[in-house]
PDB file as gemmi writes it, atoms N, CA and C in Angstrom:
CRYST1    1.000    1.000    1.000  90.00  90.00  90.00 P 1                      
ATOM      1  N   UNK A   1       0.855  -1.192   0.000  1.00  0.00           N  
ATOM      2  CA  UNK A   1       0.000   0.000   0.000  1.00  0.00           C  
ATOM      3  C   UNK A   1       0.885   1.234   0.000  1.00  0.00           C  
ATOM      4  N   UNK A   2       0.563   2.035  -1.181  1.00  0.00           N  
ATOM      5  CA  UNK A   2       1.695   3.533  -1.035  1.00  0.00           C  
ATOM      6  C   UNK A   2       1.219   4.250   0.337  1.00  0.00           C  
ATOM      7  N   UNK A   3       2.386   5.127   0.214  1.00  0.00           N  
ATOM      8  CA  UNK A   3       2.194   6.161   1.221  1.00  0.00           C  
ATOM      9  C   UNK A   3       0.457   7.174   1.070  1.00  0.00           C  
ATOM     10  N   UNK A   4       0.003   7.289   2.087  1.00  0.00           N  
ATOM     11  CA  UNK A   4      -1.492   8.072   1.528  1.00  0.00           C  
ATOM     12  C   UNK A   4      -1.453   9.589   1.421  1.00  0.00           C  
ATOM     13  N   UNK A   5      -0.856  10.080   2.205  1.00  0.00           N  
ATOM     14  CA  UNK A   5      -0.162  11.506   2.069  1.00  0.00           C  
ATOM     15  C   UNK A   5       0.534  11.547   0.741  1.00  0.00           C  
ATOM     16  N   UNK A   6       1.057  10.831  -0.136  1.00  0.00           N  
ATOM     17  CA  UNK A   6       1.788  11.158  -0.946  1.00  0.00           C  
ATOM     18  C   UNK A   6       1.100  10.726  -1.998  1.00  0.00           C  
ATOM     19  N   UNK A   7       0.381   9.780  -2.502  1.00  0.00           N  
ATOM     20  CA  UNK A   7      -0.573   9.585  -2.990  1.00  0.00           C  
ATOM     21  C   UNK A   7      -1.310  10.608  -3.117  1.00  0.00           C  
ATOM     22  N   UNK A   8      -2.257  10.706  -2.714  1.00  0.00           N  
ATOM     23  CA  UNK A   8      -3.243  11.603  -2.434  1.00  0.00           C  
ATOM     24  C   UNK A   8      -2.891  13.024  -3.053  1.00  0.00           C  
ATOM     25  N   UNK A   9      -1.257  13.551  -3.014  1.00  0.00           N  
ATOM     26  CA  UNK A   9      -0.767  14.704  -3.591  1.00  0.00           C  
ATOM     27  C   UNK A   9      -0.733  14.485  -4.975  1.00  0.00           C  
ATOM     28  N   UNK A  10      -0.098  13.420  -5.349  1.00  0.00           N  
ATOM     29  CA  UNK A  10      -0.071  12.585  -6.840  1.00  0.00           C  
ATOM     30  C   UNK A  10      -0.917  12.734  -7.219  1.00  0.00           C  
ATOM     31  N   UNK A  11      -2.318  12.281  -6.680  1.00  0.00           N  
ATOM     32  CA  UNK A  11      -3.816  12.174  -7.301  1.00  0.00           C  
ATOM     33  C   UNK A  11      -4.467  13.958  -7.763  1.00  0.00           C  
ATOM     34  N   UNK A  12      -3.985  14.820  -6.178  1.00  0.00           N  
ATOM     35  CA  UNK A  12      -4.624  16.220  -6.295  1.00  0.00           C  
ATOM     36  C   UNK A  12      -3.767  16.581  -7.392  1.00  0.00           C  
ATOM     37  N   UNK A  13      -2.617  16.551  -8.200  1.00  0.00           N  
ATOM     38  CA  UNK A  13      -2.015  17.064  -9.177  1.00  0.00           C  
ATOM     39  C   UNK A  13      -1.895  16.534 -10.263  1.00  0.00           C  
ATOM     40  N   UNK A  14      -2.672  15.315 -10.743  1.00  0.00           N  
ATOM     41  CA  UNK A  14      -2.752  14.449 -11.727  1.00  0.00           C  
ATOM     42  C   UNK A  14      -4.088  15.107 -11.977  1.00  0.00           C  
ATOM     43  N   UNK A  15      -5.109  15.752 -11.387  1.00  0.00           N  
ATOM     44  CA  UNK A  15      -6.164  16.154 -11.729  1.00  0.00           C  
ATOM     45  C   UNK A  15      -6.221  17.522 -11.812  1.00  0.00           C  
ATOM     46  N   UNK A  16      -4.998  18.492 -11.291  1.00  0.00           N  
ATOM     47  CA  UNK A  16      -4.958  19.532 -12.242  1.00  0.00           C  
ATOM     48  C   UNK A  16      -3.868  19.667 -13.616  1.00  0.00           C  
ATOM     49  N   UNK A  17      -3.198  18.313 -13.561  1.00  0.00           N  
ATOM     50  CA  UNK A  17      -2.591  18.555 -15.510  1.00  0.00           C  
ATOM     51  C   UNK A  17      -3.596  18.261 -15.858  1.00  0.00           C  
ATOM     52  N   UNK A  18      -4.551  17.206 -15.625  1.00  0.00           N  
ATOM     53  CA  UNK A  18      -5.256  16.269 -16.618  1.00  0.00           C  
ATOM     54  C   UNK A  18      -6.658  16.491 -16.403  1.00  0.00           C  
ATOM     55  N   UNK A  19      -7.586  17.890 -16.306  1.00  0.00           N  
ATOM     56  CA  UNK A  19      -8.608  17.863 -15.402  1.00  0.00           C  
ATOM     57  C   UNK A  19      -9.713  17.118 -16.076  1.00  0.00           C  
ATOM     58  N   UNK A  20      -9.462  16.473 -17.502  1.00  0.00           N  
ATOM     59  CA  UNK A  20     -10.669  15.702 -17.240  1.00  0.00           C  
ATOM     60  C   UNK A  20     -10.379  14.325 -16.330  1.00  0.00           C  
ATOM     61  N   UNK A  21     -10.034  14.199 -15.954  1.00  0.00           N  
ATOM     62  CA  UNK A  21      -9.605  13.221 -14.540  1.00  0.00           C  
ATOM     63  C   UNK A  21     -10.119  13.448 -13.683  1.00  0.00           C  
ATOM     64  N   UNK A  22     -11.131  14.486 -13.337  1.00  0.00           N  
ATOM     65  CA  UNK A  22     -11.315  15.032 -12.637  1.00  0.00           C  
ATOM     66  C   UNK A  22     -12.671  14.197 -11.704  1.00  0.00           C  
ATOM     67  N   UNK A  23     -13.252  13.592 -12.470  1.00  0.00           N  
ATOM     68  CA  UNK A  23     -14.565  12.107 -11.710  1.00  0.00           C  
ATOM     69  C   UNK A  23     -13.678  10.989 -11.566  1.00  0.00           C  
ATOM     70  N   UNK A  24     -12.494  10.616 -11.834  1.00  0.00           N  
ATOM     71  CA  UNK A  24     -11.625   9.599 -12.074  1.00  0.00           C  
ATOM     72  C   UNK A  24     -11.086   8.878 -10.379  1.00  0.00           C  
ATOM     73  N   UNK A  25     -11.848   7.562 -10.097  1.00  0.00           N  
ATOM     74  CA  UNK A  25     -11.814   7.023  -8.762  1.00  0.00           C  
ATOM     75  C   UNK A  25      -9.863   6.528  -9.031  1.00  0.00           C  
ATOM     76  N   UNK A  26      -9.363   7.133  -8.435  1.00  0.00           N  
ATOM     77  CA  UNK A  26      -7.812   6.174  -8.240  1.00  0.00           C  
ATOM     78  C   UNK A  26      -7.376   5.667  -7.868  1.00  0.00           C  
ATOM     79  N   UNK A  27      -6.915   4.474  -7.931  1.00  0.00           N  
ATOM     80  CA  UNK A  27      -5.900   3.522  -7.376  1.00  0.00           C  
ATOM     81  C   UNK A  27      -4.851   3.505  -7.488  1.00  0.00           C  
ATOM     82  N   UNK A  28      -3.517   2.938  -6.714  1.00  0.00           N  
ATOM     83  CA  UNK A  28      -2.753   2.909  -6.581  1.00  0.00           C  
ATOM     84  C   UNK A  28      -2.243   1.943  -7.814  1.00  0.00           C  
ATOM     85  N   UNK A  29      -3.134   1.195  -8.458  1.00  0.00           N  
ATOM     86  CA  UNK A  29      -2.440   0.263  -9.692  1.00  0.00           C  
ATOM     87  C   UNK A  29      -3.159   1.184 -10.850  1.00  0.00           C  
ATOM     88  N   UNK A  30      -3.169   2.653 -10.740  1.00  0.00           N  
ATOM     89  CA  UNK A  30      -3.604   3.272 -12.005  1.00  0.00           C  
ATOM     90  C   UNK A  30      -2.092   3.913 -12.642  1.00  0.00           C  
ATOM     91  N   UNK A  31      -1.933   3.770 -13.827  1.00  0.00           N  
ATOM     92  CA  UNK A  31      -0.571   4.413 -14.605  1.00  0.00           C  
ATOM     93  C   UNK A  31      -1.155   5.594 -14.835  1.00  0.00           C  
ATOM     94  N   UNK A  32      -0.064   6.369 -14.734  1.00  0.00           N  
ATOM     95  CA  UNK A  32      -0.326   7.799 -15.736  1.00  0.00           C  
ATOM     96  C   UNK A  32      -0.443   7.660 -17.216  1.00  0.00           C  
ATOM     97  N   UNK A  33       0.275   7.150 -17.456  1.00  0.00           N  
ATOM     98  CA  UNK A  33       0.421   6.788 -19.051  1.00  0.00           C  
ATOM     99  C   UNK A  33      -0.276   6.383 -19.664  1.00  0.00           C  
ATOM    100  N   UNK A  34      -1.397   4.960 -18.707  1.00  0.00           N  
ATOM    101  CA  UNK A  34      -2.755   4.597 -18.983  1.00  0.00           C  
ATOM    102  C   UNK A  34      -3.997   5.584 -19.226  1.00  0.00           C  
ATOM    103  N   UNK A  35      -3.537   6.567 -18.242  1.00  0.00           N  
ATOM    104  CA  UNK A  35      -4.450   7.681 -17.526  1.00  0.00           C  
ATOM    105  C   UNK A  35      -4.503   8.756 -18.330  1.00  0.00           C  
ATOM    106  N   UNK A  36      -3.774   8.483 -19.874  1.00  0.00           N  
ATOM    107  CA  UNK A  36      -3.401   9.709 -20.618  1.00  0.00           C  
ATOM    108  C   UNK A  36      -2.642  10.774 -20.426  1.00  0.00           C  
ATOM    109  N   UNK A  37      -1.411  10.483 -19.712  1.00  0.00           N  
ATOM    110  CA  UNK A  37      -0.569  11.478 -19.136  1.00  0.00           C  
ATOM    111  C   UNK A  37       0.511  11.507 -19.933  1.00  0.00           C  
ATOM    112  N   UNK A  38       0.927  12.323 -21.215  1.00  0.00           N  
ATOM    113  CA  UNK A  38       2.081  12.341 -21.848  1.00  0.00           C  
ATOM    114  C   UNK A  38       3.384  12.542 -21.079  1.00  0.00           C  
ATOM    115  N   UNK A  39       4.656  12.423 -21.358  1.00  0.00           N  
ATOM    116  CA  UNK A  39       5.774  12.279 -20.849  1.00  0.00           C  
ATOM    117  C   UNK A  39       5.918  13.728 -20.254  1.00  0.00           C  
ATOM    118  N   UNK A  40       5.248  14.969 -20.850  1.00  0.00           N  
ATOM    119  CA  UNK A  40       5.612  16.210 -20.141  1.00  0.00           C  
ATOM    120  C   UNK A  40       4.172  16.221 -18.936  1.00  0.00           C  
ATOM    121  N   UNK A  41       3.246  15.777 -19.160  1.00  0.00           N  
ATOM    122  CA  UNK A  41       1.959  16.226 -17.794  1.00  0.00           C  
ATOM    123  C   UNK A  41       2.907  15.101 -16.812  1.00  0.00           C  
ATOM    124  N   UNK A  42       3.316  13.830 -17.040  1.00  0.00           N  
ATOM    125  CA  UNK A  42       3.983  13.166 -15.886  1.00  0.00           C  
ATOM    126  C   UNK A  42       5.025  13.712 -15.586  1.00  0.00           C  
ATOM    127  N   UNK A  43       5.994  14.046 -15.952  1.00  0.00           N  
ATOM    128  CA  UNK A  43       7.172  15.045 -15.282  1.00  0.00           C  
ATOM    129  C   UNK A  43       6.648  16.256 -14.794  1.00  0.00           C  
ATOM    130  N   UNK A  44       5.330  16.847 -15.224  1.00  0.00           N  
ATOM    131  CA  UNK A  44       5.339  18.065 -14.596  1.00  0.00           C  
ATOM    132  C   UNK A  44       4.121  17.604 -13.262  1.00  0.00           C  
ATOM    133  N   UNK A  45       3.501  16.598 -12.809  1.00  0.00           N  
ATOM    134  CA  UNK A  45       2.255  16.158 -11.855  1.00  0.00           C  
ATOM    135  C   UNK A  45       3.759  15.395 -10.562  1.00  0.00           C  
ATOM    136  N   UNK A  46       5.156  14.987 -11.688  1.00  0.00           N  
ATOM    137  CA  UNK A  46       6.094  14.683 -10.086  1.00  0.00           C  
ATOM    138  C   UNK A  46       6.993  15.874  -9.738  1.00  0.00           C  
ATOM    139  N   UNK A  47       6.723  16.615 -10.587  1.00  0.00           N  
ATOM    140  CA  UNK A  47       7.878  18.000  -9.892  1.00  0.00           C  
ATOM    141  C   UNK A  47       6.568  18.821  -8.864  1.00  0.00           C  
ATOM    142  N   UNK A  48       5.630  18.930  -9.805  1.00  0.00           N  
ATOM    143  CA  UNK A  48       4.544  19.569  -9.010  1.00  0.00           C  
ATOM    144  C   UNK A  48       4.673  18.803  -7.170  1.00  0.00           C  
ATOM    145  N   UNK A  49       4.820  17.274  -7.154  1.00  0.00           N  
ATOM    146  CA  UNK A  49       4.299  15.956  -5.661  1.00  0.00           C  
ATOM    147  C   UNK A  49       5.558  17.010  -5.270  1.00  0.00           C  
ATOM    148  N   UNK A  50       6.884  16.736  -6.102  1.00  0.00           N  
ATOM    149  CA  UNK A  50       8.129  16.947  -4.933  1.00  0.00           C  
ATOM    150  C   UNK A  50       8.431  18.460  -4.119  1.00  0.00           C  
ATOM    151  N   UNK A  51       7.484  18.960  -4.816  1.00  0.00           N  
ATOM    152  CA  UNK A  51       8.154  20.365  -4.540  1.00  0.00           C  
ATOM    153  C   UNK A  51       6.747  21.057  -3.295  1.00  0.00           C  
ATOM    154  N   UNK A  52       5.534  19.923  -3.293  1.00  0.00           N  
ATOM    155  CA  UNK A  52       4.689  20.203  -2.117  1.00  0.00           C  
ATOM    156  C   UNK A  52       5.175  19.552  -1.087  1.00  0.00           C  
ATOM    157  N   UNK A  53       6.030  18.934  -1.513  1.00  0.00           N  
ATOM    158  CA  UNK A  53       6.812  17.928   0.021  1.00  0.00           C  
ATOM    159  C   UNK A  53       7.395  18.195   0.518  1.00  0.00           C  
ATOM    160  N   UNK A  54       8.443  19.422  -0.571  1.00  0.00           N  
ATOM    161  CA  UNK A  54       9.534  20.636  -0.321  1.00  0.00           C  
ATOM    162  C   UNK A  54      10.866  19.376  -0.651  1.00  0.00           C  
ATOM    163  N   UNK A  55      11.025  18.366  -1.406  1.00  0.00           N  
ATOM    164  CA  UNK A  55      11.397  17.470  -1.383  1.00  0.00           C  
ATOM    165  C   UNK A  55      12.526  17.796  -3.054  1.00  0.00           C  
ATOM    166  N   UNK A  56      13.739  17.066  -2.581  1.00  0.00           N  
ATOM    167  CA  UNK A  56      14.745  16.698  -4.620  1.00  0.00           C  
ATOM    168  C   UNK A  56      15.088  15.899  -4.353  1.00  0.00           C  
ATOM    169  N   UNK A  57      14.411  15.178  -5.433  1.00  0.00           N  
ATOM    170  CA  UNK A  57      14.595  14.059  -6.179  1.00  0.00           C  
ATOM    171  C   UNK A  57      14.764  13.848  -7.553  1.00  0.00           C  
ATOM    172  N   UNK A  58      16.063  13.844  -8.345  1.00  0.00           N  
ATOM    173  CA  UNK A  58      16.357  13.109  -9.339  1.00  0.00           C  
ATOM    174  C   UNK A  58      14.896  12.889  -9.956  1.00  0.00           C  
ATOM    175  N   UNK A  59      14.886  13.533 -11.063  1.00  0.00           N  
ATOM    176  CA  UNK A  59      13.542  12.051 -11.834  1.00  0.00           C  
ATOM    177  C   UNK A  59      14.039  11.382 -12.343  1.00  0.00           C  
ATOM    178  N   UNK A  60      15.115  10.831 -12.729  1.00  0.00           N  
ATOM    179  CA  UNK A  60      15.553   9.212 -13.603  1.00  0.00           C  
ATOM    180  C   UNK A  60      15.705   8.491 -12.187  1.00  0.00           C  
ATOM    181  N   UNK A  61      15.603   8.864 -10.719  1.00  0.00           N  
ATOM    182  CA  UNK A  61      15.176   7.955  -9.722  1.00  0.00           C  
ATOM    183  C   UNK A  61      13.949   7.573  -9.741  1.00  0.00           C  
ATOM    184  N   UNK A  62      13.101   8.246 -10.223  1.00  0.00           N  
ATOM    185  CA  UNK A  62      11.548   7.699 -10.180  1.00  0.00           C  
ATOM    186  C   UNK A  62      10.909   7.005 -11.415  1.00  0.00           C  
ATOM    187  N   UNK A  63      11.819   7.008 -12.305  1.00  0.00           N  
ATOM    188  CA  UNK A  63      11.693   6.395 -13.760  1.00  0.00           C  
ATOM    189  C   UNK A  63      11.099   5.010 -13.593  1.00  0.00           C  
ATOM    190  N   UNK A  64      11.555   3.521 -12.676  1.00  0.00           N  
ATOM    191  CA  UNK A  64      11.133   2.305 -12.797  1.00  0.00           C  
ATOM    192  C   UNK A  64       9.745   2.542 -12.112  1.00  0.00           C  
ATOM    193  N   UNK A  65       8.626   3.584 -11.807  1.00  0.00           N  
ATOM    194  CA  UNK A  65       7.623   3.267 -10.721  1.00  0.00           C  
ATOM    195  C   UNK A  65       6.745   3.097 -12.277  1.00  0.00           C  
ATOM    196  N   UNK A  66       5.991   1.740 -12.204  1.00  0.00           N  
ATOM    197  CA  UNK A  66       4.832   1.322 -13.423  1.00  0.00           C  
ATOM    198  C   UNK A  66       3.792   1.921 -12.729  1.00  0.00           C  
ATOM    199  N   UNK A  67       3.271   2.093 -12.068  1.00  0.00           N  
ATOM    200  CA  UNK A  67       2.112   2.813 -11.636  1.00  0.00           C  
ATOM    201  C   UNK A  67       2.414   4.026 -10.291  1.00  0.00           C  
ATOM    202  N   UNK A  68       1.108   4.802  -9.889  1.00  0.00           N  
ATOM    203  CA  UNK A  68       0.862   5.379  -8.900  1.00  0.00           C  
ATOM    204  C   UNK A  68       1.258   5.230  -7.618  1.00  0.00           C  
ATOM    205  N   UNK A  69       0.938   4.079  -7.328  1.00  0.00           N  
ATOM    206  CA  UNK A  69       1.156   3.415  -5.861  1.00  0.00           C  
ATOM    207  C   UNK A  69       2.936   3.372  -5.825  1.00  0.00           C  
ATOM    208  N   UNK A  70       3.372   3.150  -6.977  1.00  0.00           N  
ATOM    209  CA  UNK A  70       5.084   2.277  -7.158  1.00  0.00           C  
ATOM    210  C   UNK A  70       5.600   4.160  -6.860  1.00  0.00           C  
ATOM    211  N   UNK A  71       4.620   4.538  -7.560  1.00  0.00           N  
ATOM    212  CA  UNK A  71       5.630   6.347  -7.587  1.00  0.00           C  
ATOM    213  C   UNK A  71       5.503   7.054  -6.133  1.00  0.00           C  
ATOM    214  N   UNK A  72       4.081   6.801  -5.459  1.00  0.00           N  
ATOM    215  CA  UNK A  72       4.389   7.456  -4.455  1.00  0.00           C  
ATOM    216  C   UNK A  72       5.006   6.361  -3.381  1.00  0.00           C  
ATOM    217  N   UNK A  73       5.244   5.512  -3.355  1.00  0.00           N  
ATOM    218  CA  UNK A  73       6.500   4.358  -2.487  1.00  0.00           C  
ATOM    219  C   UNK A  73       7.479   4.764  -2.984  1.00  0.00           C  
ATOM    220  N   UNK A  74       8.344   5.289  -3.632  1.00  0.00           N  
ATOM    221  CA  UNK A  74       9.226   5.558  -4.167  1.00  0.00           C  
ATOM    222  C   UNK A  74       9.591   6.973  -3.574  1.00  0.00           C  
ATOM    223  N   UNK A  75       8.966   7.893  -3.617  1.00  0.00           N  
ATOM    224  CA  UNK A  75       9.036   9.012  -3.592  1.00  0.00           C  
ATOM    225  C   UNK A  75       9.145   9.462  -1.704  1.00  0.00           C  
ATOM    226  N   UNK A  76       8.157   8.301  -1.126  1.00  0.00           N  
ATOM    227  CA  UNK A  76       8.465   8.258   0.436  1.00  0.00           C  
ATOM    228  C   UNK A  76       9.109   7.950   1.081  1.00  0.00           C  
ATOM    229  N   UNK A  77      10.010   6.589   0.031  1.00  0.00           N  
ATOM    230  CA  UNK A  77      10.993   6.381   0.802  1.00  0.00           C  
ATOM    231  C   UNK A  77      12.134   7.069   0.868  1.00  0.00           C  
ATOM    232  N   UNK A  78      12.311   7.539  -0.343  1.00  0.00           N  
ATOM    233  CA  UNK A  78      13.692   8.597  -1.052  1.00  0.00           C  
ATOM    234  C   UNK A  78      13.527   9.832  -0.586  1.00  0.00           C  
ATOM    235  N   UNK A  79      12.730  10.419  -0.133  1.00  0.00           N  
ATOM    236  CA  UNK A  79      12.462  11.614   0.744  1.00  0.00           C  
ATOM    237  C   UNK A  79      11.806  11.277   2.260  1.00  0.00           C  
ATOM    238  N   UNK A  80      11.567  10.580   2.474  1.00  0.00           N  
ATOM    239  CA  UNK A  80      11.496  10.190   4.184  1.00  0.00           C  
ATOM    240  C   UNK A  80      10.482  11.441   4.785  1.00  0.00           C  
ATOM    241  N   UNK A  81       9.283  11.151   4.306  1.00  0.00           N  
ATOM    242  CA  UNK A  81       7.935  11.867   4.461  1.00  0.00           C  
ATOM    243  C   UNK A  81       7.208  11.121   5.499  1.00  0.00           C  
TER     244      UNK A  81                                                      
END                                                                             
């Protein structure tokens, strides 16, 4: 189970790149990529997570997360939220 705090930031900023996302129930096994998130709305929905966390992180560290749940586990553990 990802972090829910961090999640939850993922989700509030995946629905302002992408606002028709905006009725969109999420799970932690939802991709962005699935979710219609081109390579620039996903780099800009994890700079948007890291920088409400006040958090740097590398993004070619967050490159292997296949879904939501994998990105914000990733992102909690590497910043210790």
């Amino acid at each position: 189970m990802p972090d829910t705090r961090v999640f939850d930031l993922i989700v509030e900023h995946t629905r302002e790149v992408i606002p028709e996302l905006e009725g969109h129930r999420f799970a932690p096994s939802d991709s962005l990529r699935d979710l219609g998130a081109n390579s620039i709305d996903r780099a800009e929905i994890i700079v948007m997570t890291l920088e409400s966390l006040s958090v740097s992180i590398p993004l070619v560290e967050l490159a292997d997360a296949k879904n939501m749940g994998e990105l914000a586990d990733l992102i909690h553990d590497k910043s210790a939220v």
